[in-house]
C-alpha positions as CSV (number, residue, x, y, z in Angstrom):
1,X,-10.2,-12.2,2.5
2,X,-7.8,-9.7,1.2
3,X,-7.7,-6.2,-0.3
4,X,-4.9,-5.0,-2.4
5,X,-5.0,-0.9,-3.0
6,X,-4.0,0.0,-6.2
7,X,-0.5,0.9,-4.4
8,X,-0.1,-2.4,-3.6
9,X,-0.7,-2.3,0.0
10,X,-2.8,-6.0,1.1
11,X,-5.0,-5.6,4.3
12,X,-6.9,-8.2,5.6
13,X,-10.9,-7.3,5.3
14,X,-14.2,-8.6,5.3
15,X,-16.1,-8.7,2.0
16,X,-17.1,-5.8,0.4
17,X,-20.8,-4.8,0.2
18,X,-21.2,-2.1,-2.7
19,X,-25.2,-0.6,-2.8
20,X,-26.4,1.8,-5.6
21,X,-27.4,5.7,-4.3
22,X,-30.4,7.1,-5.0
23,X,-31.9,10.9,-4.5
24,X,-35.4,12.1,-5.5
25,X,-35.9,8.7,-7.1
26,X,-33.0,9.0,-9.7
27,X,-29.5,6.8,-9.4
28,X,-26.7,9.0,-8.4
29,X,-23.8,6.8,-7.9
30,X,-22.6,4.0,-5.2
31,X,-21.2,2.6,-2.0
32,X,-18.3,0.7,-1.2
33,X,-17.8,-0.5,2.1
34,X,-15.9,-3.1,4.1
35,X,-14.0,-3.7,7.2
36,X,-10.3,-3.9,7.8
37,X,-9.1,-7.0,10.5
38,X,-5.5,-5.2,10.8
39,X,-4.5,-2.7,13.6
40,X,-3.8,0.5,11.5
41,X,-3.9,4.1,13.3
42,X,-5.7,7.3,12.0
43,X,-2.1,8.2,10.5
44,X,-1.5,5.3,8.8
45,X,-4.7,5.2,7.6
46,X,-4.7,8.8,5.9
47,X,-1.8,7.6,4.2
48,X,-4.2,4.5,2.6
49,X,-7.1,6.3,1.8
50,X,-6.0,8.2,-1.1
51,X,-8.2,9.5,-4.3
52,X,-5.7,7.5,-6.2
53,X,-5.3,4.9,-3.9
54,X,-9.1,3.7,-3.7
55,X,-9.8,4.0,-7.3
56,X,-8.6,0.2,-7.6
57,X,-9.1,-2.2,-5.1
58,X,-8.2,-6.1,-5.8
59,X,-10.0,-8.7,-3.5
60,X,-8.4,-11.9,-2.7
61,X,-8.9,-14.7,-1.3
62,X,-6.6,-15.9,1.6
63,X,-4.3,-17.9,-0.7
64,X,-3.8,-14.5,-2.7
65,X,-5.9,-15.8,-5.8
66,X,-7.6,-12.8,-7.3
67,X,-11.1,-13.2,-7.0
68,X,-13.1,-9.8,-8.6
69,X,-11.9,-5.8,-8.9
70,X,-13.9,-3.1,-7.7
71,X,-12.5,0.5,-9.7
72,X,-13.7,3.7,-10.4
73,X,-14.3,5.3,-6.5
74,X,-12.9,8.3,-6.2
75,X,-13.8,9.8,-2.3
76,X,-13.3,8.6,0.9
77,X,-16.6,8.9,2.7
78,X,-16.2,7.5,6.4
79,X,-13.5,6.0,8.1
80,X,-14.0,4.2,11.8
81,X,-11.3,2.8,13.7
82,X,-12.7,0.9,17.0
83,X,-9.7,-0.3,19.1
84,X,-10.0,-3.0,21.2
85,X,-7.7,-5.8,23.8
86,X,-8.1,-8.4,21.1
87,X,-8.1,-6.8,18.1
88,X,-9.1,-3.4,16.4
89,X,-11.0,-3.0,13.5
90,X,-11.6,-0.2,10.9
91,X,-14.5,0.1,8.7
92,X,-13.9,1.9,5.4
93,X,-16.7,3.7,2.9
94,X,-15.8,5.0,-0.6
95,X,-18.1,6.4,-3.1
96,X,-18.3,7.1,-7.2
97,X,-21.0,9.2,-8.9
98,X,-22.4,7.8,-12.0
């Protein structure tokens, strides 16, 4: 799979997983998070994770077929890179109130 930021950057990635937030029992917005499968450093990746840049993300399949949008997230919420010999990984988290 594929993500295309709204700037038109395509990373490789897992599937998204987007869960609903809750506090005190009422809805307060939601999750966004998946991993990317391309080496990419802390620098590079505060160049990527922009307001702008997040609040459109096209997933794709590996042929570049547009399979579904995700929009509206507006904040970066966690960003992990884990380095490794074989091949480093970074898990992204974005999040929109309702």
């Amino acid at each position: 799979m594929k993500v295309i930021f709204k700037d038109g950057t395509c990373k490789k990635c897992s599937f998204p997983t987007e869960q609903k937030v809750f506090r005190n029992g009422e809805a307060v917005g939601w999750l966004c998070s998946f991993s990317l499968s391309e080496t990419i450093t802390s620098s590079e990746l505060d160049e990527l994770l922009t307001s702008e840049n997040v609040s459109e993300l096209t997933f794709c399949n590996d042929t570049s077929e547009e399979l579904f949008k995700i929009t509206e997230y507006a904040k970066v919420t966690s960003a992990i890179i884990r380095y490794s010999e074989e091949a480093s990984k970074t898990e992204v988290q974005f999040s929109k109130g309702i």
